[in-house]
ZADO-300732 format. One line per 2 residues: number of its first residue (from 1); their letters; for each residue z, x, y of C-alpha. Coordinates in steps of 0.02 Angstrom, whole numbers, plus 50000, padded with zeros to 5 digits. Each point is the difference from the previous one (the first is absolute). Layout:
% residues N
NUM	A	Z,X,Y | ...;
//
This chain:
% residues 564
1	XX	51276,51448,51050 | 49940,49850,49903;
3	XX	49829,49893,50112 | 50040,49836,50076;
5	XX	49935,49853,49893 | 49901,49895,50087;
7	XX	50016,49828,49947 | 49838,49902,49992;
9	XX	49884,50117,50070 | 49833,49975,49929;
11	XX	49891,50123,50121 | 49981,50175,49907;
13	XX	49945,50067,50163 | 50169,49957,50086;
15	XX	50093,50037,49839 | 49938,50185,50004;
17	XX	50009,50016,50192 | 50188,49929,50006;
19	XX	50035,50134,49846 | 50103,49868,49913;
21	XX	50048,49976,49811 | 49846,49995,49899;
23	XX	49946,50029,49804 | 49841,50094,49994;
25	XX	49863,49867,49917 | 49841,50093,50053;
27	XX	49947,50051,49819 | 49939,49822,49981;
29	XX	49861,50067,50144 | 49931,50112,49879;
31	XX	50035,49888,49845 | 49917,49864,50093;
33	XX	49850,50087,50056 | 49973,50081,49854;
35	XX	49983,49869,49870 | 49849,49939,50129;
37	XX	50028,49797,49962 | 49875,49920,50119;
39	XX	50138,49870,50056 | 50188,50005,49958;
41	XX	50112,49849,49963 | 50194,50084,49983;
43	XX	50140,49859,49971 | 50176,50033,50046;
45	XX	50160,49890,50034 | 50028,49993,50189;
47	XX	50092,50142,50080 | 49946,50122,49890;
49	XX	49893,50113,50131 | 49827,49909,49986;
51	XX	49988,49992,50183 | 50086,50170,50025;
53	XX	49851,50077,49883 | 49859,49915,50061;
55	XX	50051,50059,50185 | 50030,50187,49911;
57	XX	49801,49994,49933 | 49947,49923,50173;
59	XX	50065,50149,50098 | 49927,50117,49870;
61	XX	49831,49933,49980 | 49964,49934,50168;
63	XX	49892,50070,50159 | 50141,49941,50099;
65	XX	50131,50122,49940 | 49882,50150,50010;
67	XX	50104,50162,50008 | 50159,49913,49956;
69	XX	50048,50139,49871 | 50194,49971,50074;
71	XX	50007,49846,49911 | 49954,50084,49837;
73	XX	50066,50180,50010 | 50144,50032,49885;
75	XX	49955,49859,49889 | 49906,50020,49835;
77	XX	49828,49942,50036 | 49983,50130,50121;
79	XX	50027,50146,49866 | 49805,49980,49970;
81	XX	49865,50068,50069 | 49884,49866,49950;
83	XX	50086,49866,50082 | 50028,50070,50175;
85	XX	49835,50012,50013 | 50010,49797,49975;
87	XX	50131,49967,50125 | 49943,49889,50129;
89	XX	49812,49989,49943 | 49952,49821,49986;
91	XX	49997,49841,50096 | 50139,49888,49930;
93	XX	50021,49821,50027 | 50185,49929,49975;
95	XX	50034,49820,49988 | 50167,49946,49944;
97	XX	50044,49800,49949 | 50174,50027,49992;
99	XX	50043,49882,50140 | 49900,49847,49964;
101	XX	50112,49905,49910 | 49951,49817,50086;
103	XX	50047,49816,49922 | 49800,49957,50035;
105	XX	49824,50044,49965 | 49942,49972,50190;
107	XX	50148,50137,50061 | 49985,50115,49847;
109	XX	49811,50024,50032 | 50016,50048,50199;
111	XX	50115,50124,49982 | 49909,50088,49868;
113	XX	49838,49994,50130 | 50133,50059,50136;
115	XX	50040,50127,49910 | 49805,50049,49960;
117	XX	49968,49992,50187 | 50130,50104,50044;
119	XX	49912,50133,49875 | 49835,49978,50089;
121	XX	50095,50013,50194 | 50080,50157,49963;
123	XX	49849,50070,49946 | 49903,49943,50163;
125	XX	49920,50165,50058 | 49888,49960,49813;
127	XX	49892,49910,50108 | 49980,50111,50150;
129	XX	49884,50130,49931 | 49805,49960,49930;
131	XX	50048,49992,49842 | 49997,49807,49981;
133	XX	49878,49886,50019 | 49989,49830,50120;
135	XX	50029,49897,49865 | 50158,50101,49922;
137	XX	50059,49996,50165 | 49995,49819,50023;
139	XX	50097,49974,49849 | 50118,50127,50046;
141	XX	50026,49899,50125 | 50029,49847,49922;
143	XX	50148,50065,49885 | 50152,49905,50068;
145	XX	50132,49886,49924 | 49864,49855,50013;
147	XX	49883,50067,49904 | 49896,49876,49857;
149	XX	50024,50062,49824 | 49831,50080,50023;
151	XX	50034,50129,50108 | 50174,50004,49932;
153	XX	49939,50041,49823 | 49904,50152,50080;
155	XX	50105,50047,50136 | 50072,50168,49894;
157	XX	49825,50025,49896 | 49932,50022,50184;
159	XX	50143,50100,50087 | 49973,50129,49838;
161	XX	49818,49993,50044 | 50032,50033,50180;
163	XX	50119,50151,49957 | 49877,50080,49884;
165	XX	49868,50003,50130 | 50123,50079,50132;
167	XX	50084,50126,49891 | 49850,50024,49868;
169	XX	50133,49988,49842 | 50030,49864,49883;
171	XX	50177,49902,50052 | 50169,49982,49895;
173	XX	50064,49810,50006 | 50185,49954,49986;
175	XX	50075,49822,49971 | 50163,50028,49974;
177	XX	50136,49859,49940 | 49816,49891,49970;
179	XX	50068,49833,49907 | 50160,49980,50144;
181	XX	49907,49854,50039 | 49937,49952,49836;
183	XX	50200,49957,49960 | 50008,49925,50133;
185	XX	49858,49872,49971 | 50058,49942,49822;
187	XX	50173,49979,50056 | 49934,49884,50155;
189	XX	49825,49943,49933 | 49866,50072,50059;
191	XX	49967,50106,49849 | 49802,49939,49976;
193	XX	49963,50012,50180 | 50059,50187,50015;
195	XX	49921,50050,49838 | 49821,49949,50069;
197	XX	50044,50091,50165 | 50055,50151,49939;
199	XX	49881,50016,49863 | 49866,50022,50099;
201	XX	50085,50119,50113 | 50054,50105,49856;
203	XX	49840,49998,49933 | 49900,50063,50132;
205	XX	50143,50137,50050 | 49987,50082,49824;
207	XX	49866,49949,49875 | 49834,49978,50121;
209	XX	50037,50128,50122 | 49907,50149,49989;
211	XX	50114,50076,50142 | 50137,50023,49912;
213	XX	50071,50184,49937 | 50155,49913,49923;
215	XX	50093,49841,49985 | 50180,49994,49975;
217	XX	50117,49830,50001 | 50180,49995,49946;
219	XX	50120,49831,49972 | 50112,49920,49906;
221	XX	49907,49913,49865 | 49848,50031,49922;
223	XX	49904,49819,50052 | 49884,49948,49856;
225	XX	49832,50068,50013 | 49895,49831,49977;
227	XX	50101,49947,50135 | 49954,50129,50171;
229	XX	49935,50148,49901 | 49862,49912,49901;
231	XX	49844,50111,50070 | 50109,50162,50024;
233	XX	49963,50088,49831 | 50030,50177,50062;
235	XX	50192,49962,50026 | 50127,50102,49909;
237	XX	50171,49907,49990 | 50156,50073,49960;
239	XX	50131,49922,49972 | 50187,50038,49951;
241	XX	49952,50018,49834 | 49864,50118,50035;
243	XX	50017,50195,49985 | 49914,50072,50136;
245	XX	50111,50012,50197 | 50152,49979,49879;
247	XX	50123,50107,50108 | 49906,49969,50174;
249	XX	50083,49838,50034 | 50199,49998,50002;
251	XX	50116,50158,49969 | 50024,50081,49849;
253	XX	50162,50025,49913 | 49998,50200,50050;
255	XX	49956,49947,50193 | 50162,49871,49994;
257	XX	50122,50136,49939 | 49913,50137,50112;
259	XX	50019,49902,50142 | 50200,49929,49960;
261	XX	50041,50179,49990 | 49929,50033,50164;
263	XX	50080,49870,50079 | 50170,50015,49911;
265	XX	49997,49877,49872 | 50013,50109,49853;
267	XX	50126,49891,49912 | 49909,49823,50013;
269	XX	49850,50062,49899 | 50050,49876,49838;
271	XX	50048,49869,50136 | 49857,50006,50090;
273	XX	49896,50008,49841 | 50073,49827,49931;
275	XX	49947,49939,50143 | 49842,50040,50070;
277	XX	49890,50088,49836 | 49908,49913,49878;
279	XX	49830,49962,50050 | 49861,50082,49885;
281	XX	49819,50022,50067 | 49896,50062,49853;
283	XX	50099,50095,49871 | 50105,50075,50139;
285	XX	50179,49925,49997 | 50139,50033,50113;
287	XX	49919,49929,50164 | 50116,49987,50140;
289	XX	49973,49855,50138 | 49984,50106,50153;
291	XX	50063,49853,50131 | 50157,50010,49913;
293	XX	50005,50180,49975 | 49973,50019,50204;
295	XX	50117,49871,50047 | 50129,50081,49909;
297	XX	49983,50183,50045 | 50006,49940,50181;
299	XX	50151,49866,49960 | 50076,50089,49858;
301	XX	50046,49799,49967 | 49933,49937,49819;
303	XX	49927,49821,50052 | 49848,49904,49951;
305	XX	49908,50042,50113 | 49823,50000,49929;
307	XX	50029,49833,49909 | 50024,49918,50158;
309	XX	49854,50072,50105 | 49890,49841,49975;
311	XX	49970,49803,49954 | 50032,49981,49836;
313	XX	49903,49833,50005 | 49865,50016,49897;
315	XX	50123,50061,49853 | 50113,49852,50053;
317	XX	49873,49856,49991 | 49950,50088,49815;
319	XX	50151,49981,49927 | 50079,49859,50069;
321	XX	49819,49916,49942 | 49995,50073,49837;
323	XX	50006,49920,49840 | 50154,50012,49858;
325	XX	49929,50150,49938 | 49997,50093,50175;
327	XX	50144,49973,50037 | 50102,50019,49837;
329	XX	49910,50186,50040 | 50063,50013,50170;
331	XX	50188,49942,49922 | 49985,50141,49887;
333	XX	49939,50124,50117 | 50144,49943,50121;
335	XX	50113,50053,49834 | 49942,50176,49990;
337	XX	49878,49985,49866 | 49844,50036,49975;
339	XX	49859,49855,49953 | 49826,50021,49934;
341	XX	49874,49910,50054 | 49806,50030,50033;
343	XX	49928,50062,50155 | 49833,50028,50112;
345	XX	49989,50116,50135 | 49886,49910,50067;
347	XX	50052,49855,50121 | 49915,49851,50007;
349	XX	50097,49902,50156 | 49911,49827,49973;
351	XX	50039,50004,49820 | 50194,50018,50017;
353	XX	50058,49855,49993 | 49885,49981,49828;
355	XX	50075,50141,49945 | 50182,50011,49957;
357	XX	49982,50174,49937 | 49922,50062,50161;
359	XX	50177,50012,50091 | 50036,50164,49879;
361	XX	49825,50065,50068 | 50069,49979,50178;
363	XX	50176,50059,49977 | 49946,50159,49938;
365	XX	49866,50038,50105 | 50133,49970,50151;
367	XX	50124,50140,49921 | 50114,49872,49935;
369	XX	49999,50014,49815 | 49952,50154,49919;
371	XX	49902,50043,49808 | 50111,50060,49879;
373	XX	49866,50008,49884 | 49841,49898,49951;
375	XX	49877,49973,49883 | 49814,50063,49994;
377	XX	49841,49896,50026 | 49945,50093,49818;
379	XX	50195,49939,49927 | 49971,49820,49993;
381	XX	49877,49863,49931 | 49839,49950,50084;
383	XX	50077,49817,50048 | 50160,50074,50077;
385	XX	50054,50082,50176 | 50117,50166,49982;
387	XX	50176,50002,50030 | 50111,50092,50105;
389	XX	50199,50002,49996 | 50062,49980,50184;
391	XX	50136,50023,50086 | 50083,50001,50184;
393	XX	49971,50172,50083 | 50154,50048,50035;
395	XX	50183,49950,50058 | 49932,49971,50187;
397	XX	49850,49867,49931 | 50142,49899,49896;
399	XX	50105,49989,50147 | 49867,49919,50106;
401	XX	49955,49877,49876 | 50187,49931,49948;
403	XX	50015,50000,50194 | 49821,49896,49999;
405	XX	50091,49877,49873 | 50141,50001,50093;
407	XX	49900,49944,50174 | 49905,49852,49897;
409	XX	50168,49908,49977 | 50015,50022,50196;
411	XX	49951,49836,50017 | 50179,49956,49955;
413	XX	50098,50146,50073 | 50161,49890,50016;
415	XX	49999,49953,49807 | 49953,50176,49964;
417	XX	50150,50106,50081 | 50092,49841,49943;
419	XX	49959,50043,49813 | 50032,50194,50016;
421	XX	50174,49932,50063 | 50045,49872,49870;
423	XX	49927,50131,49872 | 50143,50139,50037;
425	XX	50129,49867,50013 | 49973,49933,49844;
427	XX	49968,49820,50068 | 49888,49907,49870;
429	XX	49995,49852,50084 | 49933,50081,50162;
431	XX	49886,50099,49911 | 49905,49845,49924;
433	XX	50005,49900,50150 | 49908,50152,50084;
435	XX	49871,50039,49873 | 49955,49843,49974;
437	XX	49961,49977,50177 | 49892,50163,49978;
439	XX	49913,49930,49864 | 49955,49832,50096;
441	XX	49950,50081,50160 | 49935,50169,49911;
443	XX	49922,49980,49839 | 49858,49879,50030;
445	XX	49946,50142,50125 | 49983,50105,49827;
447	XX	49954,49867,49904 | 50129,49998,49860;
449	XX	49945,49952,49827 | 50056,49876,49887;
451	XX	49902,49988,49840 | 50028,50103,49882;
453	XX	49865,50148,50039 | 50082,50033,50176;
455	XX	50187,49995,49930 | 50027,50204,50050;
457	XX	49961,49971,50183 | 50152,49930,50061;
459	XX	50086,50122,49902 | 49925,50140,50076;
461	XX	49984,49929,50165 | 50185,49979,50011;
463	XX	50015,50156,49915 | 49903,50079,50134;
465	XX	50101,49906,50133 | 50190,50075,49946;
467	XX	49911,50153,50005 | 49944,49993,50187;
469	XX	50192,49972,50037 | 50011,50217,49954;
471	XX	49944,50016,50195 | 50161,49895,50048;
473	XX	50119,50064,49865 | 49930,50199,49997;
475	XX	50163,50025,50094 | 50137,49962,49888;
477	XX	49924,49952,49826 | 49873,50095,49893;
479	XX	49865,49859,49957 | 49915,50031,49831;
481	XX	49876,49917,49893 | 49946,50003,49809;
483	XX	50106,50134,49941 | 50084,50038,49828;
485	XX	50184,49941,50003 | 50073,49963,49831;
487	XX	49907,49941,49875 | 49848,49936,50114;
489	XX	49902,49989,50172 | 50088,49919,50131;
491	XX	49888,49906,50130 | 50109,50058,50156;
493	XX	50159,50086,50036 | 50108,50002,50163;
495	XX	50109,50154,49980 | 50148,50020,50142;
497	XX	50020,50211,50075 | 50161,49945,49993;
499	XX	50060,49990,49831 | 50141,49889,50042;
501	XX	49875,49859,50083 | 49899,49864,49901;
503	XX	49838,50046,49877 | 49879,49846,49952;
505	XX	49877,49996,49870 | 49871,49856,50017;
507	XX	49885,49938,49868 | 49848,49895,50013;
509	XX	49962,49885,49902 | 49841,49844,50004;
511	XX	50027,49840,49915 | 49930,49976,49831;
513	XX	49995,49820,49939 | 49996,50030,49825;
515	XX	50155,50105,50000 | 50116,49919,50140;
517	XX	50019,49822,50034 | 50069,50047,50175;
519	XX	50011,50137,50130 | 50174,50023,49982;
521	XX	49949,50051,49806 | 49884,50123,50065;
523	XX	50152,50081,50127 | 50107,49979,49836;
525	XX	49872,50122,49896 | 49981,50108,50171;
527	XX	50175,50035,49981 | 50005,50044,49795;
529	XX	49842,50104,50033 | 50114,50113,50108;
531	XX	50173,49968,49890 | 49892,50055,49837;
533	XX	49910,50142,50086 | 50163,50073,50087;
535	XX	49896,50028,50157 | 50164,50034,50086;
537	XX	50039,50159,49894 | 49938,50098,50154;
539	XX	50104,49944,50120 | 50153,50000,49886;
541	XX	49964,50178,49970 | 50002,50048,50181;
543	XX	50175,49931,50004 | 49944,49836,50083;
545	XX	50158,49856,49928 | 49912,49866,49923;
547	XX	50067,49869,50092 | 49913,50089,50159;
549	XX	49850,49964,49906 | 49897,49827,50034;
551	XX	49847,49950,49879 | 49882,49869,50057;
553	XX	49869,49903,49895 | 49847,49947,50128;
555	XX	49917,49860,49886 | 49834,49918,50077;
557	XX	49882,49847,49972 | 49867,50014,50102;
559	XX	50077,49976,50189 | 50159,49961,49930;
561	XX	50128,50135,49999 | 50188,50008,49896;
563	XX	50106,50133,50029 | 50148,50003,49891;
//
């Protein structure tokens, strides 16, 4: 009989006492331990088990689970001799900042020393015995949510110190989901103020502390190293790029289809496949998403459900802030193709808004795009960065950002349903009158180009808008984009299930001065581009009548839209 799956359980303690569904990751214990890095740095989108591993090497390494060889028998880790003998032998300090996600510096900075006090009162009975000294125990006392950056800076340098003098071993150190707040402070900014907080902190918990066994932090993003990690020169990063932990973080394409047979799913391997594969950590492809993967074998109900687990703000504020060129790259993307474009693993939060490239960086550090291939450091000059061709993850990531589109033109729901409305009925003049009033109220917020450099983001920003509408129109039409029909590339199709209804092919079109005197010349050559390219030959083919079929030419001048 297949486990229960336990949806959103992070404790490997309770996972293993409750017996539910879970895919054996303790080989990264022994890969972990073995290649002896002094302190760790592993990045991973959200909801990929970083939580659910660091808990897994807290209950294997530390004092407090001494003897707890239920929690490990039957899984692979516990095959070797070596490492029983490890099981529960060190102190382990756990800190997690995966809940300080505050608007302010003031707020952000308390509940990181609440949560460092609540470290030091669970661990209480350290200064009971003769092992400290007066003075330690007068700072051990004066480790609470009020504490000057002083003591704060210290306060886990100390509470290693204080564990190696009770137990007599050096102390393992976890920070898991460390730059939560570091997000958190761009978006809202407090960036430089956090920086010089947690700098310190950092430094003392790692680099100058001669207490420590091992250090191990996980997150999202790699945060620049001048930035918070300037004096720690004994970290090892790894990133999604890197090879080592490749397979410890997210399912495997063998644990998916293991576990759909198991649970009766035999048949939606390919569906459930399109939908949920495609990240690559290291050379290893075929990386499933295991929120989505869970949700499913306990729903049996495709949905996006990892897509939608947090604020997509940061990505948001990105785009929408972007220059031409970022977001003529987020058009295509939103097409289904790939774009190329440089990128550094290394995120430097104050420098975004500097750097236009930088939102690539982010997006695929957060599990959003993935590398279809890129180039070398050794493959290109001295004077330029290396390039890597991107692309959306997977069906589930382009959903979520159409549907991200989609809630940006929110601001006008009324003239949006109204457009989807006048669209299918084949009312031109409605159409214009409502996206024109999207383009008034809308496309300042994006701010829309007009000279000649920035003609391609309206295009694509309308582009990308029609295709948000797939969420509404999934139901009854098949919504496509960029595909071969004819003689050419269509920009978007609207294909009916039922081939007696209405088809639409739109084309997009920006105003160019030197060859149209008017916007109703650039409609007019919207229309022969799809007349000469017979981008209805698909639909024709399928049996669709042509006069179910409706072609629209979308011209645009800046904030000034003509649909004819």
């Amino acid at each position: 009989m297949a486990k229960t799956v336990a949806i959103g359980l992070q404790s490997f303690e309770k996972l293993r006492e409750g017996n539910y569904f879970y895919i054996d990751k303790t080989d990264f214990i022994r890969e972990w331990w073995e290649n002896g890095d002094d302190v760790t740095l592993i990045t991973r989108p959200r909801r990929f088990g970083k939580t659910l591993n660091m808990s897994m090497i807290e209950a294997f390494f530390s004092v407090d689970y001494t003897g707890r060889s239920d929690l490990f028998e039957g899984l692979s880790i516990w095959k070797d001799d070596k490492y029983r003998k490890l099981q529960g032998a060190y102190p382990v300090i756990f800190l997690s900042f995966a809940n300080i996600k505050e608007t302010d510096f003031v707020t952000t900075r308390k509940k990181i020393c609440q949560a460092i006090a609540e470290l030091y009162a669970r661990n209480q009975f350290l200064i009971e015995g003769d092992q400290l000294t007066e003075n330690d125990r007068m700072f051990y006392q004066r480790v609470n949510p009020d504490m000057d950056d002083a003591e704060a800076s210290m306060s886990i340098h100390y509470l290693a110190k204080f564990m190696r003098q009770y137990y007599g071993k050096n102390v393992i150190i976890i920070l898991d989901e460390y730059d939560t707040p570091m997000q958190e402070s761009y978006v809202n900014g407090y960036w430089d103020e956090l920086v010089s907080f947690t700098r310190n902190l950092f430094n003392a918990m790692f680099k100058t502390n001669p207490y420590l066994e091992r250090g191990i932090m996980t997150g999202i993003t790699r945060v620049s190293k001048e930035s918070i990690f300037s004096d720690l020169n004994n970290l090892e990063a790894v990133t999604t790029t890197s090879k080592k932990y490749a397979t410890s973080f997210g399912f495997t394409e063998p644990e998916v289809f293991a576990a759909l047979d198991m649970y009766g799913y035999t048949d939606r391997k390919d569906e459930i496949k399109q939908w949920y594969d495609g990240f690559i950590f290291g050379s290893h492809a075929d990386i499933y998403n295991p929120w989505s993967i869970l949700n499913f074998l306990d729903k049996g109900k495709i949905a996006t459900y990892w897509a939608n687990t947090s604020s997509n703000s940061l990505v948001g504020k990105l785009i929408r802030e972007g220059d031409e060129d970022v977001k003529e790259l987020f058009g295509a993307l939103l097409k289904g193709e790939h774009i190329q474009c440089p990128v550094d693993e290394q995120i430097v939060y104050n420098q975004l808004d500097d750097d236009p490239d930088a939102v690539w960086s982010l997006l695929l550090a957060s599990g959003y795009l993935k590398v279809i291939q890129y180039q070398e450091v050794n493959e290109v000059a001295a004077y330029e960065d290396p390039k890597y061709e991107l692309a959306f993850t997977n069906q589930e990531v382009s959903r979520m950002f159409r549907g991200l589109v989609r809630d940006w033109f929110k601001r006008t729901q009324k003239d949006y349903n109204g457009f989807v409305k006048a669209l299918l009925a084949g009312n031109r003049k409605e159409m214009n009158i409502y996206m024109n009033h999207v383009a008034l109220n809308i496309f300042s917020y994006f701010d829309a180009g007009t000279k000649p450099s920035e003609r391609q983001e309206p295009e694509n920003f309308y582009h990308g808008f029609v295709l948000g509408l797939i969420v509404d129109l999934a139901g009854e039409y098949s919504v496509t984009s960029n595909r071969e029909s004819g003689l050419g590339r269509y920009d978007v199709m609207i294909e009916p299930k039922d081939p007696n209804g209405n088809a639409f092919i739109l084309e997009f079109k920006v105003h160019d001065p030197e060859d149209e005197k008017t916007l109703e010349d650039t409609v007019a050559a919207a229309h022969q581009q799809i007349e000469e390219k017979q981008y209805e030959a698909v639909l024709t083919a399928k049996g669709i009548r042509a006069e179910n079929i409706y072609k629209y030419g979308f011209a645009f001048e800046g904030k000034k839209v003509l649909i004819g």
